[in-house]
Phi, psi and omega in degrees: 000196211251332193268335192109359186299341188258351159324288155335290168293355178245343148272355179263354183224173196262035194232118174289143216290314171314287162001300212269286204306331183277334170302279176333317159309314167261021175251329157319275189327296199275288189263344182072027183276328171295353162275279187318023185234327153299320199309300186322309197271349157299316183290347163296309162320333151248007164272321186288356152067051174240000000 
């Protein structure tokens, strides 16, 4: 993906970066929930200054 979240979200969890990004994708695909689960965890993600 385009912010780095999953890069990110794959040193804070045992889910390797590939994983994480085929989660999201098919969370897109199906329910249309992965972009707002990204945009939310970029924004965890820049707030937490990591």
């Amino acid at each position: 993906m385009i912010l780095g979240v999953c890069e990110w979200l794959s040193t804070k969890t045992q889910f390797t970066a590939k994983n994480i990004r085929i989660l999201l994708v098919l969370l897109v695909l199906f329910a249309g929930l992965g972009i707002g689960a990204y945009f939310i965890l970029w924004l965890v993600k820049i707030l937490s200054n990591e």
